[in-house]
N, C-alpha and C positions, 0 to 999 in steps of 0.2 A: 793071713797076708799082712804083712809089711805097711800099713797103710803113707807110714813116711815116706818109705822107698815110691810108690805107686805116688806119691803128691810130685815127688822129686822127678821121677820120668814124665808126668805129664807136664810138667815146668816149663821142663828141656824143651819137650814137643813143642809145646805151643812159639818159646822163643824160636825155634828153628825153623818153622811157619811163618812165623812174621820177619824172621831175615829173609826169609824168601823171597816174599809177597812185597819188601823192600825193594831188595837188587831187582826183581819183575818191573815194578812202578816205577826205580830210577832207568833201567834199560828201556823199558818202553816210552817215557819223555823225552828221552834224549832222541829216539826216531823223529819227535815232532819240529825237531828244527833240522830234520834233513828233509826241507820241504824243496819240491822243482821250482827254476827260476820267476816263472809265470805266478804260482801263487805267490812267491815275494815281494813282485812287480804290483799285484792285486793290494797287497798286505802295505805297500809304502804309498801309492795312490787314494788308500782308505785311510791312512793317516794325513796326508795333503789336502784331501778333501772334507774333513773332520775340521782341518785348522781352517780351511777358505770357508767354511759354512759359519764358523766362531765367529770370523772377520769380519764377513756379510753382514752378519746379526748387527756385531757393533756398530757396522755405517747404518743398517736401515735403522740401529736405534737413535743415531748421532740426525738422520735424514727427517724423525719422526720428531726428533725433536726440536733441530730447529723449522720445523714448519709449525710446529705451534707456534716457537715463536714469531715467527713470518707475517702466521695468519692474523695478529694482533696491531701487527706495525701494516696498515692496509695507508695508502697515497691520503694526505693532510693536509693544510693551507697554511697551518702556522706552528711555530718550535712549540707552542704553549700544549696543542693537540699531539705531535709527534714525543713530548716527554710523558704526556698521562700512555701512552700505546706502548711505549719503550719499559714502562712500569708494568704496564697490562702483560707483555712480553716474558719477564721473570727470568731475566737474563741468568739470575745465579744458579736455576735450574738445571743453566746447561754446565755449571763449572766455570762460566763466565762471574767469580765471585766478586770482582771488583770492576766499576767500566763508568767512566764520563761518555758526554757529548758536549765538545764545544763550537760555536760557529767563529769566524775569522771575520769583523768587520773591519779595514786595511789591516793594519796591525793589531788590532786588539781581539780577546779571545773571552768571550762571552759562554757562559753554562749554560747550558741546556736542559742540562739532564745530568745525574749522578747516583750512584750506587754504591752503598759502604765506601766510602772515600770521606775522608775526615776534610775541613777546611784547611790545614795546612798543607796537604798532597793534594789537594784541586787550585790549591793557590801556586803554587809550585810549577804545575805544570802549564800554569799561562800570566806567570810574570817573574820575577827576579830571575830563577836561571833560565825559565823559559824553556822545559824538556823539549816540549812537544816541536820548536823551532830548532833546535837542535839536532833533535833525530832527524826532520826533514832534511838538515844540511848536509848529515852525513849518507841520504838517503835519499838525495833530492829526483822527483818525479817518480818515486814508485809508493803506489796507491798503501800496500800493505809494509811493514816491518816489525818481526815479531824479535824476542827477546835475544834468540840464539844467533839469526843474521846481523842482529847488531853489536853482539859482542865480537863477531871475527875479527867486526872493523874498530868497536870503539868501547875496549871492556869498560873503561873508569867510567863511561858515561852507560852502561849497561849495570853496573853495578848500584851507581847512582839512584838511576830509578825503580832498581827492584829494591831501595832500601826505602825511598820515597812511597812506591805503594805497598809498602811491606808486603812482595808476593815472589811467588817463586817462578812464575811466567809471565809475560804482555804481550801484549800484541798492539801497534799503533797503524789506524786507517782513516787513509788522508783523503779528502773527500775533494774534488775540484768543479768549480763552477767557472765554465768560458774560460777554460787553463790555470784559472788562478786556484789555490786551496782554500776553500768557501768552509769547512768543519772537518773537527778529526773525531773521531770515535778511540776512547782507546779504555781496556779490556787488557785484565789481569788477572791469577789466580793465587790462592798461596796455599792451596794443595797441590797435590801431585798431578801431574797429568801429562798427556798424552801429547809433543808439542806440534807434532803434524795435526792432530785434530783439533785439537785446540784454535789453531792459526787457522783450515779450515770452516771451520766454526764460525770465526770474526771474519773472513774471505767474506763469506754466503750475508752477513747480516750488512758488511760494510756495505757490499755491488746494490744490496735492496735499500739502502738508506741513500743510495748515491740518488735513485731515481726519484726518492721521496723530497729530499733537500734540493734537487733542482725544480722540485715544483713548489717548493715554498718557495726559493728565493725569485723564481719569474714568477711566480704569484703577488712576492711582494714585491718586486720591481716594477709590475703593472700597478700596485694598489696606490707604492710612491709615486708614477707617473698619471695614474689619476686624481690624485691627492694634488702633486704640481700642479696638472691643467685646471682642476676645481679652483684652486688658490688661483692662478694666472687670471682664469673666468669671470671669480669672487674680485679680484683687484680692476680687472677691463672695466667689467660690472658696474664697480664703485665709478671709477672714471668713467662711465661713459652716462651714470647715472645723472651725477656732477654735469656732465658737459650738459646735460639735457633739461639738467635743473637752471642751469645759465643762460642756454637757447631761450628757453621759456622768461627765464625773467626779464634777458633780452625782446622777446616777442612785446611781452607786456608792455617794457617801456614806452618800445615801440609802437604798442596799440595804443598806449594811452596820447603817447606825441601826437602820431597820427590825427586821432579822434581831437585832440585841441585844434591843435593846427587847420584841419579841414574843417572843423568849426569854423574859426574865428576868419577865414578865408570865406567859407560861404557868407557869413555874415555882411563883410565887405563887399564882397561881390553883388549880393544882394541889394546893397545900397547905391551900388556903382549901377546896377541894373534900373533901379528906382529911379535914379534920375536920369540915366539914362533915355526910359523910356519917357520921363515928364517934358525930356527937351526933343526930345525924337516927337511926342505929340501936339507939341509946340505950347503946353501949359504954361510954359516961361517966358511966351514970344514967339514970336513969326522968327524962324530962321534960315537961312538961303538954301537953297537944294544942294548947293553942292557940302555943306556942312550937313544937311541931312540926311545924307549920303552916307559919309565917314559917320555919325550918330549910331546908323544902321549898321556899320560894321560893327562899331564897339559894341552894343549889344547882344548883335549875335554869336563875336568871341566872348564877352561873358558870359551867357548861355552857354559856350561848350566850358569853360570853366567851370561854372556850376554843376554841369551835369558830370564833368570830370571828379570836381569834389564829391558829389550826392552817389558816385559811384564806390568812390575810395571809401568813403563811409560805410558802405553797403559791406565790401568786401574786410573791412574793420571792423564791423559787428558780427558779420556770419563767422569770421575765423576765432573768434573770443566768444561766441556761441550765446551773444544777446539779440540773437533774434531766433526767431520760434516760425518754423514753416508750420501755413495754417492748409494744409491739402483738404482740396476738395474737389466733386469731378466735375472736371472740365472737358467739354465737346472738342477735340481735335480737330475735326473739319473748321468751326467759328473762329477756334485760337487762329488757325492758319489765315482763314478768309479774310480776319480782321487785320491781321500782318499785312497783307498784301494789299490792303486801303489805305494802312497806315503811308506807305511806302511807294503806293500809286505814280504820286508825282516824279517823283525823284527815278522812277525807272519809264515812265512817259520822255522826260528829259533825259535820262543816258539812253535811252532808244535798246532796255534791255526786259527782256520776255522773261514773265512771270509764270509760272507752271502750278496746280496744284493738283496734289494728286493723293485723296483720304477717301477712304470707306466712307459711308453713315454710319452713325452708333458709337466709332471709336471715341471711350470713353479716358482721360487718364485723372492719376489721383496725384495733384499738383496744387502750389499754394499760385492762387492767377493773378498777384502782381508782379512777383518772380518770373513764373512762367512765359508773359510777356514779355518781362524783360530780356529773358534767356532768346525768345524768337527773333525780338526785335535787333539785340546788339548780332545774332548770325548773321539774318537777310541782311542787313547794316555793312557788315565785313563784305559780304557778296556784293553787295552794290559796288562798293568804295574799290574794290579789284577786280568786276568785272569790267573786260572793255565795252563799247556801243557795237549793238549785235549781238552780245552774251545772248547766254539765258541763266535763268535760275530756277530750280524745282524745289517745293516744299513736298515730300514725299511722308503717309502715315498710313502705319500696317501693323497689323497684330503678330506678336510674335508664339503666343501661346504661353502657358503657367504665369497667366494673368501678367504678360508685358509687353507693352506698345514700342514700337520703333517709330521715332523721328530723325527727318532724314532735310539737311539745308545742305544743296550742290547746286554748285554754280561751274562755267567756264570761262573763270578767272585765269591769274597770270598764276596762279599755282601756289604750291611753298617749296621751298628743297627740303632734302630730307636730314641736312645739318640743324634745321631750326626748327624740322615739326616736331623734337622733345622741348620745345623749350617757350611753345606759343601759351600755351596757360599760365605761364609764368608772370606776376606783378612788373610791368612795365618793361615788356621785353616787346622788342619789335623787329621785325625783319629788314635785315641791311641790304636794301637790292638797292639799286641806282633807278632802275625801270620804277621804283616804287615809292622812293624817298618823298615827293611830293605828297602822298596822299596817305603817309604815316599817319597812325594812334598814337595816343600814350600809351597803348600796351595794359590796358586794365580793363577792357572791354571782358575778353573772352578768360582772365583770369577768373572776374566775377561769374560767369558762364559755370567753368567751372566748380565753382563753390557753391552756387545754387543746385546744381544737379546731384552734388556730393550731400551736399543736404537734404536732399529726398532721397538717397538712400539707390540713387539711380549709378548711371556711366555713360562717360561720353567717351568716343573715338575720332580721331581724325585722318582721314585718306587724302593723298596729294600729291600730284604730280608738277615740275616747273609745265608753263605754260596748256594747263589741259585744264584746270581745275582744283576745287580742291572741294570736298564729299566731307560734311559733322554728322556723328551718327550719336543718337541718344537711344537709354534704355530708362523707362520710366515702368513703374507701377500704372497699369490700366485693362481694361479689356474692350471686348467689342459686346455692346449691350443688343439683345434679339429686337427685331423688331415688331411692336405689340401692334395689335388689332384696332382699329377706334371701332 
């Protein structure tokens, strides 16, 4: 056999098999796209849905990221905390490769914050040509404008500042506080990108710095107006310190006048008294009754002079704080009983009833020639306006946590209630016509006052015209038990 021949036919064979098993695989492919309507429909839905799943991807990745940065930039109190958070952020992460923050105080435009920005394009954008006012003008009240909405309107000023941030997209977001524009944010790239997400992108970051920058700026709007009222306070302060420092020196002068004067007054008085009473006892001679008469008057008005000075004194050394209460305890029932001896006469003669009304025991802690004094100048007033018939009660009672109530009421001609602010007062006296004769000098119950102020006590006054008029004290004292002998 032929072995050439036998290579040569099985040659053939084998090509003539695989042209077969060709034209078979090309006829049978070509059935695959005589497919029914329904799987076509399935076939271009699985390509739609292929591309919406891509999409997704890229927002939840575009979604994922800026919430990191989100989650950085959290509510602040000042620019200084809102540019370290705006760094913590990493803005270029997102393709946000270039981006300011400026704030707007009237016209001027202060940094904030800045990212790959050289100082000539941060300069640029808030003074000589002033972008950022520019694009507001052409742009005016809308929060966002990115690179493409501005070229429709205004290329050479579009052009302008993609050469200024050398980028190939921007985005500018105007921030307003109470209408006006308070800071812009602006955000630029100079690679390729996406300009709806890109502009999305600075949307989402601009709305959350809106919230933040209105709480710095009423943050610092409170901190200036508590800064003003501190300074306002700080200057009332000073002046009012001043006025206080002047009251006082005034006071002084005035203590020290005072304190001469009522000197050198008692002194005279004292001598007018002295001989007063030498010729009143006839030391100098027999002299007629009717001159010894008039003798007796002068004496007795200088006697209330004196005791008018020896008061003013009193009340000019307690207010300059050179005298020193010496408390010690005193029986309230005795203080009282002795008042009403003292006083005996003088209410026999006005035909007016003496009342007393004290516990045993009631003990208080008072200095007892003050103390006196303070009983004596009351009943005093009671007398001098009660009419014939009054009465007057000296009333004492335990109040409890170691404090005694004294109580001087009479039914006197009353006070009104225009002058009972103002009867403690140095030389104030009540202007009634029913009363003019039997006026003070008005430094009776000031001294009153200042005694009782001085033990650390309080006094009150209750009064009606024509009923009366009720002095209530509170003194340091108790009610002591009574011992066994």
């Amino acid at each position: 056999m032929n072995w050439d021949i036998f290579i040569v036919i099985l040659l053939g064979l084998c090509v003539v098999t695989a042209l077969f098993l060709l034209y078979r695989l090309l006829t049978k492919g070509a059935d695959l796209y005589n497919l029914p309507p329904k799987a076509e429909e399935l076939i271009k839905e699985n390509a739609y849905l292929r591309l919406k799943i891509a999409h997704l991807r890229k927002e939840k990745e575009m979604l994922e990221d800026i919430n990191r940065a989100l989650t950085n930039l959290a509510p602040v109190f000042s620019w200084d905390q809102l540019k370290l958070n705006l760094k913590k952020a990493n803005l270029p992460s997102l393709g946000i490769t270039k981006s300011a923050l400026y704030t707007r105080t009237s016209d001027i435009l202060e940094i904030v914050y800045e990212e790959n920005l050289d100082a000539e394009a941060l300069d640029s954008l808030k003074t000589g040509i002033d972008l950022t006012a520019k694009v507001m003008e052409v742009n005016p009240k809308r929060p966002i404008v990115d690179s493409n909405t501005l070229f429709l309107k205004d290329p050479q000023l579009t052009s302008r500042i993609k050469n200024t941030l050398s980028a190939t997209f921007f985005c500018f977001y105007y921030i307003y506080h109470e209408e006006i524009p308070s800071a812009v944010l602006v955000c630029a790239t100079d690679q390729a990108c996406d300009p709806g997400r890109f502009t999305a992108l600075v949307q989402f970051i601009g709305q959350h710095l809106v919230h933040i920058t209105n709480i710095i700026n009423i943050y610092q709007d409170l901190i200036k107006k508590q800064q003003d009222l501190e300074m306002t306070i700080k200057n009332r302060t000073q002046e009012l310190q001043e006025a206080i420092d002047k009251i006082s020196q005034i006071n002084r002068s005035k203590s020290e006048f005072v304190s001469t004067v009522a000197h050198e007054l008692r002194t005279s008085l004292t001598a007018i008294l002295g001989f007063a009473t030498l010729i009143y006892d006839g030391k100098l001679g027999e002299i007629p009754p009717n001159v010894k008469d008039r003798i007796n008057r002068i004496r007795n008005q200088v006697k209330r002079l004196v005791e008018m000075v020896n008061t003013l004194l009193d009340i000019n050394r307690i207010e300059s704080g050179k005298v020193e209460m010496h408390p010690e305890p005193l029986d309230a029932k005795t203080l009282l009983t002795t008042t009403a001896d003292v006083f005996a006469q003088q209410l026999n003669e006005k035909g007016i009833e003496l009342g007393i009304e004290c516990p045993e025991g009631i003990v208080i802690e008072a200095d007892r020639i003050y103390m006196e004094r303070v009983i004596h100048n009351l009943v005093s007033n009671a007398i001098k306006f009660t009419p014939s018939g009054g009465r007057i009660e000296l009333i004492c009672k335990e109040l409890g946590d170691d404090r005694i109530e004294l109580i001087v009421k009479d039914t006197g001609v009353g006070i009104s209630e225009r002058d009972l602010p103002n009867i403690f007062k140095e030389f104030y006296s009540v202007d009634r016509p029913d009363v003019t004769k039997i006026r003070g000098i008005g430094l009776g119950l000031s001294l009153v006052k200042r005694v009782i102020d001085a033990h650390d006590g309080e006094i009150y006054v209750k009064s009606k015209l024509n009923e009366g008029t009720t002095f209530i004290i509170h003194l340091k004292g108790k009610k002591q038990e009574a011992r066994d002998v």
